[in-house]
C-alpha positions as CSV (number, residue, x, y, z in Angstrom):
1,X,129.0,88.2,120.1
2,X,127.6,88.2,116.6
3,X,130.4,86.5,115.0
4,X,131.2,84.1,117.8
5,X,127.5,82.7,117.1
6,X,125.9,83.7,119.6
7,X,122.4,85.8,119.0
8,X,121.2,86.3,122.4
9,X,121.9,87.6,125.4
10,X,121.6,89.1,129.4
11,X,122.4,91.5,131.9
12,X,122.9,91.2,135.6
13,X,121.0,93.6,137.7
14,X,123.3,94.9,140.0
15,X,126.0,96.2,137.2
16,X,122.5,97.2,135.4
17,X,121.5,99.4,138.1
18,X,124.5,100.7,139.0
19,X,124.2,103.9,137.2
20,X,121.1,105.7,135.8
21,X,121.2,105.4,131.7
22,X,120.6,107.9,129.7
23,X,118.0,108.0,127.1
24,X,120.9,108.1,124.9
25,X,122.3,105.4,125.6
26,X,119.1,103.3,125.8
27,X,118.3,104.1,121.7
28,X,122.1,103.6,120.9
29,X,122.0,100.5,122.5
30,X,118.8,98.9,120.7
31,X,120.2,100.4,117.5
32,X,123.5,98.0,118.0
33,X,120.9,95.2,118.8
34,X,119.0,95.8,116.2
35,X,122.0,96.2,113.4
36,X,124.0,93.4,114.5
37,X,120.7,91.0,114.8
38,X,121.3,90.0,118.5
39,X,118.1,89.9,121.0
40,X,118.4,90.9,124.8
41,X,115.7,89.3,126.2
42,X,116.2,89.7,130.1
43,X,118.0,90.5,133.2
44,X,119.3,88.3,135.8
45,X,118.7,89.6,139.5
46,X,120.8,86.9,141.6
47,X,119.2,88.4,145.1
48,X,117.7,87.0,147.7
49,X,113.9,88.1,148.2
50,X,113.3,86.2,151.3
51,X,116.8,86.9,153.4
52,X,116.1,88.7,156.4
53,X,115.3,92.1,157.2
54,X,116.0,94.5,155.7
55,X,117.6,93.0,153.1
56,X,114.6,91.2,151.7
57,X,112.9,94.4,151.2
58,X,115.8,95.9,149.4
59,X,116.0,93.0,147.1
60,X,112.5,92.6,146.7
61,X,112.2,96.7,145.4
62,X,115.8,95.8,143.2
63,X,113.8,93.6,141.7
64,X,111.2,96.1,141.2
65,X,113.7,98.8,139.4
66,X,115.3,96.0,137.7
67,X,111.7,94.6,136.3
68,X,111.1,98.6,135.1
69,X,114.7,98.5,133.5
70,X,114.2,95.8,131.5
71,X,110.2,96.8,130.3
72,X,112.4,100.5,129.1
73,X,115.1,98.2,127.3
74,X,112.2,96.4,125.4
75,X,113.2,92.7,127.5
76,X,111.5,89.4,127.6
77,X,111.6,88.9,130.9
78,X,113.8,89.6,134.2
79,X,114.7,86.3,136.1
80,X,115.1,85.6,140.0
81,X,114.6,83.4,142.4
82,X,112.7,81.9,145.9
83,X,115.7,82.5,148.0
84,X,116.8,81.4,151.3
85,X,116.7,82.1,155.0
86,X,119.8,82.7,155.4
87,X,121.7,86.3,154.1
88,X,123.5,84.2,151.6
89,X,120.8,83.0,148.9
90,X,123.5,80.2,147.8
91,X,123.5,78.7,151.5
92,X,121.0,76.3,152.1
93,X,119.2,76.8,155.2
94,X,117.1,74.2,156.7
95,X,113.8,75.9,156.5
96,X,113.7,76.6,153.0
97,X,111.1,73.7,152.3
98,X,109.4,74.4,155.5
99,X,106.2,76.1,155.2
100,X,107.5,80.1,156.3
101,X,110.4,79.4,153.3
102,X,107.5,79.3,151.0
103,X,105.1,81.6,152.5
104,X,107.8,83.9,152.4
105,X,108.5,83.4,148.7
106,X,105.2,83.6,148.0
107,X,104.9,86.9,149.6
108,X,107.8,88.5,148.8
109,X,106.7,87.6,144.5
110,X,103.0,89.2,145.1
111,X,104.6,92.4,146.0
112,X,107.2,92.1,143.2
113,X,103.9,91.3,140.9
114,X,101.4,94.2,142.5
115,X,104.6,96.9,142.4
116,X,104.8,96.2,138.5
117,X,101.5,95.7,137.7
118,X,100.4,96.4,133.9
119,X,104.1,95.8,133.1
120,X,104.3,92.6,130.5
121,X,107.8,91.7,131.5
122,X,107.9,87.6,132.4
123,X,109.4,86.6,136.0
124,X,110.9,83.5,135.7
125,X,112.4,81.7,139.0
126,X,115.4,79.7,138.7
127,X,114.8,76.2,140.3
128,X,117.8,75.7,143.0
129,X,118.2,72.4,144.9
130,X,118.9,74.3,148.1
131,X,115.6,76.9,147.8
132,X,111.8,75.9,147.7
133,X,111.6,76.2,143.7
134,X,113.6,73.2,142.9
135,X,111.5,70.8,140.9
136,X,108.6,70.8,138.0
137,X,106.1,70.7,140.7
138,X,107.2,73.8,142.6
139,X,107.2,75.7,139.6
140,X,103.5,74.9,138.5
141,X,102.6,75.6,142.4
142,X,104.3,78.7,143.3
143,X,102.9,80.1,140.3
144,X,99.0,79.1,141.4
145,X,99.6,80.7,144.9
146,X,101.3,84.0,143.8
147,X,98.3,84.0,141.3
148,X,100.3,86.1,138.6
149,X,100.9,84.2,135.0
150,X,103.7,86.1,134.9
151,X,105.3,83.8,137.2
152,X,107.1,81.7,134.7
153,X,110.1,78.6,135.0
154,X,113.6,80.0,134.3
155,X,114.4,75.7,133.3
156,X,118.2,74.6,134.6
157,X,117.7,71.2,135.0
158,X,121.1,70.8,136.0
159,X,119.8,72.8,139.5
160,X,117.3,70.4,140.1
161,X,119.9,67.3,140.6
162,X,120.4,65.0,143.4
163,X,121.5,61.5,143.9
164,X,118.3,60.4,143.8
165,X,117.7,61.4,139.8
166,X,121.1,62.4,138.5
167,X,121.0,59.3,136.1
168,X,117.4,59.7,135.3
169,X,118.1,63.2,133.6
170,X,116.0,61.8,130.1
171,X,112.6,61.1,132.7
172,X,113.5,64.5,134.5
173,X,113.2,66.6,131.3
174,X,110.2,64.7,130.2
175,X,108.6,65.7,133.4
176,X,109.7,69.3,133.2
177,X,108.4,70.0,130.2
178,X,105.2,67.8,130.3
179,X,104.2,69.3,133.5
180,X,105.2,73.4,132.8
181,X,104.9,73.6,129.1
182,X,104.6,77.0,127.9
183,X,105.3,78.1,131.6
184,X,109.4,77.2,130.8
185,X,110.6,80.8,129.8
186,X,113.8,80.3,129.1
187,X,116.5,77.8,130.0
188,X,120.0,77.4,131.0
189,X,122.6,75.1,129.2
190,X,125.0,73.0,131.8
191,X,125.9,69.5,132.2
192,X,127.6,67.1,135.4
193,X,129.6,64.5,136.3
194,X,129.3,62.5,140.0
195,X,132.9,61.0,140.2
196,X,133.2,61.0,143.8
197,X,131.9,58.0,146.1
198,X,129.9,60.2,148.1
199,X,127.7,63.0,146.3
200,X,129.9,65.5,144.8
201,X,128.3,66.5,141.8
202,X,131.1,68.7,138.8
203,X,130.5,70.7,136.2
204,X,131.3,69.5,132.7
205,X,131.8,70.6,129.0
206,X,128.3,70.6,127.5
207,X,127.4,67.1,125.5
208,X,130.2,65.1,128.2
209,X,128.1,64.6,131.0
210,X,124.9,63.2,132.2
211,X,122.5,65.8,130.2
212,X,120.4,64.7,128.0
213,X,121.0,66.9,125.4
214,X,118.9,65.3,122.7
215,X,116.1,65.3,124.6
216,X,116.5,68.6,125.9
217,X,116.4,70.1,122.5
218,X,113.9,68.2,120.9
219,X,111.9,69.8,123.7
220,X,112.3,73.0,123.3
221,X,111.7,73.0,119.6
222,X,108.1,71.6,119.8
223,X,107.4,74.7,122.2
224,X,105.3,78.1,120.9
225,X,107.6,79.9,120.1
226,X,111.5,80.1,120.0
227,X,113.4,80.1,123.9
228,X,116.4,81.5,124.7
229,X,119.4,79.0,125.7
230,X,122.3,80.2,128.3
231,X,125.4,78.5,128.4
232,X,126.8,79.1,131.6
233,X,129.7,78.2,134.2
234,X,132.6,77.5,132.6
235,X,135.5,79.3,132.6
236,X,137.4,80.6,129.1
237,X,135.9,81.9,125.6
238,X,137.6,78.5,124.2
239,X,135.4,76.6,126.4
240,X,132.0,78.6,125.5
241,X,133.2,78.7,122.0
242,X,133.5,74.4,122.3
243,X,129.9,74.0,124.6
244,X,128.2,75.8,121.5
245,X,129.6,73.7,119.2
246,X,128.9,70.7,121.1
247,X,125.0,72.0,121.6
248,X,125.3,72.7,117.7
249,X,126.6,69.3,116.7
250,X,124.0,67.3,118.9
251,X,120.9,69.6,117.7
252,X,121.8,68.9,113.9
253,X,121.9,65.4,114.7
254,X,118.3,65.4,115.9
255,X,117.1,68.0,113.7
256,X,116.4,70.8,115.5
257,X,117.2,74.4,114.1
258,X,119.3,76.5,116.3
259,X,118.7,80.3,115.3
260,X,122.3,81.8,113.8
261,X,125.5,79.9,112.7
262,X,128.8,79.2,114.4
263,X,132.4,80.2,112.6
264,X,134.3,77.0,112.0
């Protein structure tokens, strides 16, 4: 990973969970960290904490274990999300908005929060279109009404797209990061195309589509201190390899320092 460029990194929950670790392992593991100057700053639980029951409550105490995990690994933070109705957290049901979707939600993080109370690890939510955290104003809100500053913005911007604002991507990162601030605790890297007629929104190579790159990055280097950028959804190491660059290229441009170098 080192020599590819990158410096940072995460884990998914379920394959982190999977086994118990030894104590072993856990040192040797922050040793190879440590040596080869790369930071794992947080796991990714992809559950659904709202889905019905029983299967809220198991993801709701995963989340629990996973939030543990990651405070015995040393991580940032362990990222998740509102969820949905339905057992599927990437179907959107039609009461997600409604008032039980975000009662429920609300809930289900205040148990999350309580269960792992004294434990410093952030819990960001990553905003999805389909699920009640979708937008700079459900962040700041759901994080009022679980009453937790842990509660924190896991920023794709790229999830909070619809026809409505997908070519006003420069005004939607202004608002993001006007609004949250400090509350944006990491983010993800994508960008999208709408070719179709009808909405049919595509992934792209980073720097091709509609995302405002330059924007994005002069953003995030005003902030506190230095967030964490994942570069997600596409498909081959010659593709990541390419995104990076592209990221690179377009955050020299603008000035902003990006932490490690790239092999040419």
């Amino acid at each position: 990973m080192r020599a590819g460029g990158w410096t940072a990194c995460e884990a998914a929950s379920a394959e982190w969970l999977s086994r118990k670790m030894p104590d072993s392992e856990i040192r040797e593991i922050k040793a190879q960290l440590k040596a080869n100057d790369v930071v794992f700053y947080g796991i990714h639980c992809a559950g659904n904490i709202i889905a019905p029951d029983p299967d809220a409550d198991r993801w709701q105490r995963h989340i629990i274990d996973t939030i543990h995990a990651a405070d015995e690994m040393g991580c940032q933070l362990v990222l998740t999300h509102a969820g949905s109705l339905y057992p599927n957290r990437n179907t959107a049901h039609p009461q997600n908005w409604s008032r039980e979707g975000w009662n429920r939600s609300v809930n289900a993080l205040k148990r999350i929060c309580k269960d792992t109370a004294g434990i410093k690890i952030e819990i960001p939510l990553e905003d999805v279109i389909s699920e009640c955290v979708n937008s700079a104003w459900s962040h700041k809100r759901m994080r009022e009404d679980v009453g937790d500053d842990r509660i924190m913005a896991g920023l794709d911007i790229t999830n909070q797209i619809h026809p409505g604002n997908v070519f006003r991507m420069t005004e939607l990162l202004n608002l993001n990061f006007e609004l949250l601030g400090e509350q944006i605790s990491y983010v993800h890297a994508k960008d999208l195309v709408w070719n179709e007629m009808l909405p049919g929104l595509n992934w792209a190579m980073n720097g091709t589509g509609v995302m405002d790159y330059e924007v994005f990055l002069t953003h995030l280097s005003r902030m506190k201190r230095p967030r964490n950028m994942l570069v997600e959804f596409l498909s081959t190491p010659e593709e990541y390899q390419q995104a990076q660059r592209n990221i690179r290229a377009i955050a020299e441009k603008v000035g902003v320092k990006i932490y490690g170098s790239q092999a040419s």
